[in-house]
N, C-alpha and C positions, 0 to 999 in steps of 0.2 A: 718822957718817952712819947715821941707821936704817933698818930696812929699808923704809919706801914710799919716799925717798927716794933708796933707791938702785934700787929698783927706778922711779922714776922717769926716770932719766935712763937707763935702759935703752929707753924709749919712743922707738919711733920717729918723727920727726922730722913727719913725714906725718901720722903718728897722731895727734900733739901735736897737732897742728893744728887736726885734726878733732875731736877729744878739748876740747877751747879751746872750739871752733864749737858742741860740743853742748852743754856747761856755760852759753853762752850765748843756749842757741836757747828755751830756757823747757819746754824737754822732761824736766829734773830736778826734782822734787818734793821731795825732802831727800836731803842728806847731811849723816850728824853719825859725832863720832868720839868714841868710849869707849874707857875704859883699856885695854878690852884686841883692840877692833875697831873699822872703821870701815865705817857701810851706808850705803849707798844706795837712792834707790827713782827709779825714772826711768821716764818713760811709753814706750814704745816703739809706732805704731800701736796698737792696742788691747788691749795689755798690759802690765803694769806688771811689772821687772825691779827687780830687787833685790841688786844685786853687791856684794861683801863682799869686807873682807880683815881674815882673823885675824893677830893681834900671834904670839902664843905657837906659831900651826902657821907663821908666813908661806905662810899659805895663801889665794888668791884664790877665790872661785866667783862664777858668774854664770851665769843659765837663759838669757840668752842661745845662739844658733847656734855660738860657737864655740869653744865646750869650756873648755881648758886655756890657751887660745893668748890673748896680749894680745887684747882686745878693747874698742871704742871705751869702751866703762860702764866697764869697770875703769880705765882711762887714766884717765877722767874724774873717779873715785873720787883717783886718785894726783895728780890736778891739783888737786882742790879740798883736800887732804891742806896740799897748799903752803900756800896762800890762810889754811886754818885756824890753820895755824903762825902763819902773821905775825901776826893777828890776834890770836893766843890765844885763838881763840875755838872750840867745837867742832863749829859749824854753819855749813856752808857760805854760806849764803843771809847769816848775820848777819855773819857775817867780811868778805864781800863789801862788804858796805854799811859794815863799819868801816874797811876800807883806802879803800874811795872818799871817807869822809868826812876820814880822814887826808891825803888826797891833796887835796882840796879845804882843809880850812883849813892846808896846808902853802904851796897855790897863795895863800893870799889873805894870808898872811904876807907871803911874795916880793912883792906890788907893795904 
């Protein structure tokens, strides 16, 4: 397991949720993930946030309010983390759209 992975499932459950709910609310402008990081850039009211997680420090930051502490952008970073695995893809937004499309000509296989 690596580390956003394990640090994913240390999310709490609440969080996840919410974390889901913002990935899909259109308030994420990109997520892509590099060898050696993965950014983000998310609107927040009238701010744009940018929460990180380095490979080599496993270190998180986000100018978000809550420091150190899980917070919904970083969850959100570790959720799309997932999404980009399956896909193999390194962008959130295109990963998304390759697993709906896998999921759609898997559905139309089945009947």
């Amino acid at each position: 397991m690596n580390q956003p992975e394990q640090l994913q499932s240390s999310i709490d459950p609440i969080l996840r949720q919410k974390a889901q709910q913002y990935l899909d609310s259109g308030k994420v402008i990109s997520i892509k993930r590099f060898p050696d990081e993965i950014e983000g850039m998310m609107q927040e009211r009238d701010t744009l946030l940018m929460p990180y997680y380095m490979f080599d420090e496993a270190a998180f930051g986000c100018q978000c309010k809550q420091g150190d502490a899980m917070c919904i952008h970083k969850a959100a970073i570790l959720l799309a983390t997932q999404v980009m695995q399956e896909a193999d893809c390194p962008d959130y937004h295109m990963a998304a759209k390759i697993l709906a499309a896998r999921k759609l000509a898997q559905t139309i296989r089945l009947k």
